[in-house]
C-alpha positions as a Markdown table, in Angstrom:
| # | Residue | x | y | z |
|---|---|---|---|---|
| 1 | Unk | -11.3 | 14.5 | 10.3 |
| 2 | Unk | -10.6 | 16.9 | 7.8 |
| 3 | Unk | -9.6 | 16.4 | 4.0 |
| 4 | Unk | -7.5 | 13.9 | 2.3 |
| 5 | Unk | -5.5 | 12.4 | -0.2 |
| 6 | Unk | -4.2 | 9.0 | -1.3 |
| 7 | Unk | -1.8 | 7.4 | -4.0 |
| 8 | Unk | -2.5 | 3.5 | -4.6 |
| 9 | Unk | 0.8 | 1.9 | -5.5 |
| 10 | Unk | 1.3 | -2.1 | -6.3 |
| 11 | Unk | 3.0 | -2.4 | -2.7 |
| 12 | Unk | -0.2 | -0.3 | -0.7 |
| 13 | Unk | -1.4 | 3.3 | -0.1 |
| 14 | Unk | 0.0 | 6.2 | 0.6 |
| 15 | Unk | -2.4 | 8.9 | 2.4 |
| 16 | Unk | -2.0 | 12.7 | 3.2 |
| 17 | Unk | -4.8 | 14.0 | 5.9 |
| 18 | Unk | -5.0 | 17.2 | 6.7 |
| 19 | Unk | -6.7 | 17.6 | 10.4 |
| 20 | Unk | -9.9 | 20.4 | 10.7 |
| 21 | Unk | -9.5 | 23.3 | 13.2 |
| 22 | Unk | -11.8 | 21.2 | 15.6 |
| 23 | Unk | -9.2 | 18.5 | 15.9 |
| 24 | Unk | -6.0 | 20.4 | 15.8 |
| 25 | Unk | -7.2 | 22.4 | 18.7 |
| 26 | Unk | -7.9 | 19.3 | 20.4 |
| 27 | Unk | -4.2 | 18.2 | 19.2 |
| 28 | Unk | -2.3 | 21.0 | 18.8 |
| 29 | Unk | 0.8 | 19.1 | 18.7 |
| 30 | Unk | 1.7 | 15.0 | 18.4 |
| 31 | Unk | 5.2 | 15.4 | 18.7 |
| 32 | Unk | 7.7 | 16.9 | 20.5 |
| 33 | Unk | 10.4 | 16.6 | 18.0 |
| 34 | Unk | 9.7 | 15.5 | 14.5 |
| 35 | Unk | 13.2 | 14.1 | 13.9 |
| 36 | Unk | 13.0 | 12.1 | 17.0 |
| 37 | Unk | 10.6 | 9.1 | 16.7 |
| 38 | Unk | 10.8 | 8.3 | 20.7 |
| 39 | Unk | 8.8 | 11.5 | 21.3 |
| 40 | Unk | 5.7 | 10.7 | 18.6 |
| 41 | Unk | 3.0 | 10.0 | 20.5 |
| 42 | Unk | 2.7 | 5.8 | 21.5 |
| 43 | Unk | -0.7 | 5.7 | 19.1 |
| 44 | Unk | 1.3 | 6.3 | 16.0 |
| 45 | Unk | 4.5 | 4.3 | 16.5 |
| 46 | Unk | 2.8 | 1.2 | 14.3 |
| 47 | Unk | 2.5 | 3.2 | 11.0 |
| 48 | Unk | 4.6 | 3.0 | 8.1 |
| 49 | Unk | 6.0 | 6.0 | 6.4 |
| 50 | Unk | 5.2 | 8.0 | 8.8 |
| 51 | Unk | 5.7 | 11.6 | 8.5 |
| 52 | Unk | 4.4 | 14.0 | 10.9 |
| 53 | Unk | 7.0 | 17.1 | 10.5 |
| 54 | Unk | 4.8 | 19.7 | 8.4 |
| 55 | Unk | 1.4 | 18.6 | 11.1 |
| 56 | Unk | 2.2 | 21.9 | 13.2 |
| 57 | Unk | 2.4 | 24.1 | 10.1 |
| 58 | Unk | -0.2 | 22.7 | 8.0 |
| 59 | Unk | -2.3 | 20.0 | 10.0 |
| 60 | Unk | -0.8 | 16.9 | 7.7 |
| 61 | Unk | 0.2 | 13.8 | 8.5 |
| 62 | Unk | 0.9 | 11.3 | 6.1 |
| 63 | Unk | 1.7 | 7.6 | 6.2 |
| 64 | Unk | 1.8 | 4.4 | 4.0 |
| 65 | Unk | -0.3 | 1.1 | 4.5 |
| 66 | Unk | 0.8 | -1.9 | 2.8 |
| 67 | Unk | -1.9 | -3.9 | 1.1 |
| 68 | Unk | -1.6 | -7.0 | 3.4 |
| 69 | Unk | -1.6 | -4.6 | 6.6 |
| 70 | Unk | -4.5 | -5.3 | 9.2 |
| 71 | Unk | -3.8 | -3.3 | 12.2 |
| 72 | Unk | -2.1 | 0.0 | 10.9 |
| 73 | Unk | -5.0 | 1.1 | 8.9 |
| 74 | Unk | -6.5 | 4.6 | 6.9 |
| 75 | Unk | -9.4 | 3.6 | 9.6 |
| 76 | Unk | -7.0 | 3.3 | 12.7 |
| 77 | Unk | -5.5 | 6.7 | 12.0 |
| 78 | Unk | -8.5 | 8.4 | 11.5 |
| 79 | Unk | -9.9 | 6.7 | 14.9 |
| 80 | Unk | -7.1 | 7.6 | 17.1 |
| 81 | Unk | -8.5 | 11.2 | 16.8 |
| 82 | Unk | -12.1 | 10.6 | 16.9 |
């Protein structure tokens, strides 16, 4: 996947990725426009916090998971590129 970050708060987790070269070529873009949440890609329209406007520059997406969150997961994200 590349390298990441998180920040455990008392409501969940928030997480910064950052995508390696292998997957960005493979994903050079994952939305059309950032400020438009109709064009992000239907795989990422469960997330919360989702933030996906500095992925073109600098490969990062980041997102929050609640803690009672099942579906929308650290391991989903990282699966939708694998």
């Amino acid at each position: 996947m590349g390298r990441g970050y998180y920040c455990e708060t008392e409501e969940g987790v928030w997480y910064e990725l950052y995508v390696n070269e292998t997957i960005k070529s493979d994903y050079p873009t994952i939305a059309e426009d950032f400020d438009n949440i109709d064009s992000i890609s239907y795989n990422f329209r469960g997330f919360i916090g989702l933030w996906l406007g500095d992925y073109e520059e600098n490969s990062q997406i980041t997102f929050f998971v609640p803690n009672q969150e099942k579906e929308f997961t650290f391991d989903e994200m990282t699966n939708i590129f694998i």
